[in-house]
N, C-alpha and C positions, 0 to 999 in steps of 0.2 A: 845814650838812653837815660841814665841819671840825671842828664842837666836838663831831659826833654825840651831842649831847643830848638829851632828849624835849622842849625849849625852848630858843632862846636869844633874850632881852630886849632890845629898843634902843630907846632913851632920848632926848630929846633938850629942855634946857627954855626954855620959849615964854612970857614974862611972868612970871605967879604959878602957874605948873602946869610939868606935864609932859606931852610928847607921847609914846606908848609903842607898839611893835608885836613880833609874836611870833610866832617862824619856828620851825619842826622842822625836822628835817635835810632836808624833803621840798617841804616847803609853807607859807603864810602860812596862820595861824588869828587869828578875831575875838577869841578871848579867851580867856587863861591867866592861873590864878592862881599857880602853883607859882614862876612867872619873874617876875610883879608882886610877888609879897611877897619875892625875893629883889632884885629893880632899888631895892623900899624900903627892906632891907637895906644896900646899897650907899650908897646918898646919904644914908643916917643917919650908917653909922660909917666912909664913906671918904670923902663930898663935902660933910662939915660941914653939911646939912641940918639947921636947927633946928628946925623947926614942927614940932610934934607931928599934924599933918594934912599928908598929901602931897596934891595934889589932879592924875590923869593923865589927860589924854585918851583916845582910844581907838576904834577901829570897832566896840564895844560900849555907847561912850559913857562919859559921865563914871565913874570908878572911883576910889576913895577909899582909903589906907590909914593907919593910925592905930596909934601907938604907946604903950604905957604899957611900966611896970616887968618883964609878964612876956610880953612879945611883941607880935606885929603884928597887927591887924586889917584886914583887907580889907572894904571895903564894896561888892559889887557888886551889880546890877539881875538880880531874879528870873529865871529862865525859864520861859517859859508849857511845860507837857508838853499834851498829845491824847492821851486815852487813844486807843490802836488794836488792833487784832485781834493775836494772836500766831499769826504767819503758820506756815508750814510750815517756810518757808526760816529762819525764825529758831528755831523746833530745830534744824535743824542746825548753826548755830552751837557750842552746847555740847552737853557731853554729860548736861545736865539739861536739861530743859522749862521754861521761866519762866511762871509763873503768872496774871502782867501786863505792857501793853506799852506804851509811852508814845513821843512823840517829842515832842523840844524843839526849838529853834530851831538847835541845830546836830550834836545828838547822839540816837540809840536811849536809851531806861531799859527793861531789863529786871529787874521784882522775880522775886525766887524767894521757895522755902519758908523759909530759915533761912539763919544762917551759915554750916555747916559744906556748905550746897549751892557758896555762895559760896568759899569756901574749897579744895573740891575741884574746883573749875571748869575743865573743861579745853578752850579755846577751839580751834575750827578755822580759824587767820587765815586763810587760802583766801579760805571759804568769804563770813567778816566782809570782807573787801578787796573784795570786786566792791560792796558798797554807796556808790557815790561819794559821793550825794547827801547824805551824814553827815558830820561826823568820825571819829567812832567810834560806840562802844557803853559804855551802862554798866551793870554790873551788881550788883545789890541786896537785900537782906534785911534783919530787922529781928535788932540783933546780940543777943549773948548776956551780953554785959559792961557793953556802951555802946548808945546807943540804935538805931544803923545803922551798916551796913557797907557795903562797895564795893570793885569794881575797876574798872578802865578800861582798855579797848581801842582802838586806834585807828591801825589798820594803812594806813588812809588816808590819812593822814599821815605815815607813817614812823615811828611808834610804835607796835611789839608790844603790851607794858601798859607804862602811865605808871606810875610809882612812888605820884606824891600829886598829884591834879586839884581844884583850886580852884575851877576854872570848873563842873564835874562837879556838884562840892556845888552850884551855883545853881541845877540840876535837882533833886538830892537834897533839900534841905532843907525846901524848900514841900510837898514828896510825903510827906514824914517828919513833918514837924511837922502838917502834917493827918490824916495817920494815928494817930501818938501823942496827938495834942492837948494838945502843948508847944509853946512856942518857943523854948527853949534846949534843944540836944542837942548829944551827946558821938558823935564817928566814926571811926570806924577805917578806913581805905584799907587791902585785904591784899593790896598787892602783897607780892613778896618781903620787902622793908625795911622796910613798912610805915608808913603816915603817919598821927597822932593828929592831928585835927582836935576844936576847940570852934566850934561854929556857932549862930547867932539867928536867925530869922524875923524881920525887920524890915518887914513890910508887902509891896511891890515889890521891898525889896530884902532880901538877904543877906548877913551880917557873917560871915570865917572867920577864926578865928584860930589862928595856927600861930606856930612858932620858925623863927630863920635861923643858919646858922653860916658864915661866911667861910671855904671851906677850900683856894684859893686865889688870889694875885693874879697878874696876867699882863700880857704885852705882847704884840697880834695884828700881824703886820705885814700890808696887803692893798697889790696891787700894783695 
């Protein structure tokens, strides 16, 4: 709640691993990717981490990240979706219709027609916030440039939209690469700042890879 971030990361290491959990300003969530590839940021280029494999524990279970020359790789376990009906109450969430409706293990998937639905999307947190039984919502199309798009809501938690959802993609990317019939694809997060993601279909699991930038250090004092 003091860092009011859309995550904050804590770390702690146990043998040959690490143990990891991940708070909103609001509440504990099973699993973030955007704060795990930023904690494997940290113990590369501030805690002398040598292995080119981090290996973290997790209420999601084992999660993996990996380093080469142009970035991190996250390795995390698929999510199963269900396709489901597209209720009444989930129009009115936005102000488009979503075409398809899925639920995962801790999140909504709503697809639409295209990009630019995604892009003009204009949510009713309200309305998304009486859903407890979720995290959020994600919402989806096939993009115009790269192979899929996305935002992520998740007022349940104390996040309006998330900037760039790691975890999001381990719903996106099995929907996407069944759909496309790839398993390497290129994604765009549109929130405001928007986040460039390269993602793989690895079976069960899901490989994301993203950049990290240190942009600052600090001292918390807690009393």
């Amino acid at each position: 709640m003091e860092n009011n971030l859309a995550e904050t990361s804590f770390y702690v290491k146990v043998g040959d691993h690490f143990e990891i959990r991940w708070f909103t300003p609001t509440v504990e969530v099973p699993l973030c990717g955007h704060a795990t590839l930023a904690t494997a940021h940290v113990l590369y280029n501030h805690k002398q981490v040598k292995e080119d494999k981090i290996k973290f524990s997790s209420k999601s279970g084992d999660l993996y990240v990996t380093r080469d020359g142009s970035g991190l790789t996250l390795d995390f376990p698929k999510d199963h979706l269900v396709r489901i009906d597209v209720t009444n109450e989930m129009c009115e969430w936005f102000n488009v219709m979503p075409i398809e409706a899925f639920k995962g293990n801790i999140d909504y998937m709503l697809v639409f027609s295209g990009q630019s639905r995604i892009e003009n999307l204009v949510p009713n947190l309200d309305k998304i916030q009486k859903h407890k039984e979720v995290r959020g919502v994600i919402v989806t199309a096939k993009g115009a440039t790269v192979d899929f798009v996305s935002r992520f809501f998740a007022t349940q938690a104390g996040i309006p939209e998330d900037p760039v959802t790691g975890s999001a993609h381990t719903s996106l990317v099995g929907y996407w690469s069944e759909k496309l019939g790839k398993n390497n694809l290129e994604a765009i997060q549109l929130s405001s700042r928007k986040g460039y993601l390269t993602c793989t279909n690895a079976g069960d699991r899901v490989r994301i890879k993203g950049l990290a930038k240190t942009y600052l250090s600090g001292r918390i004092e807690v009393n």
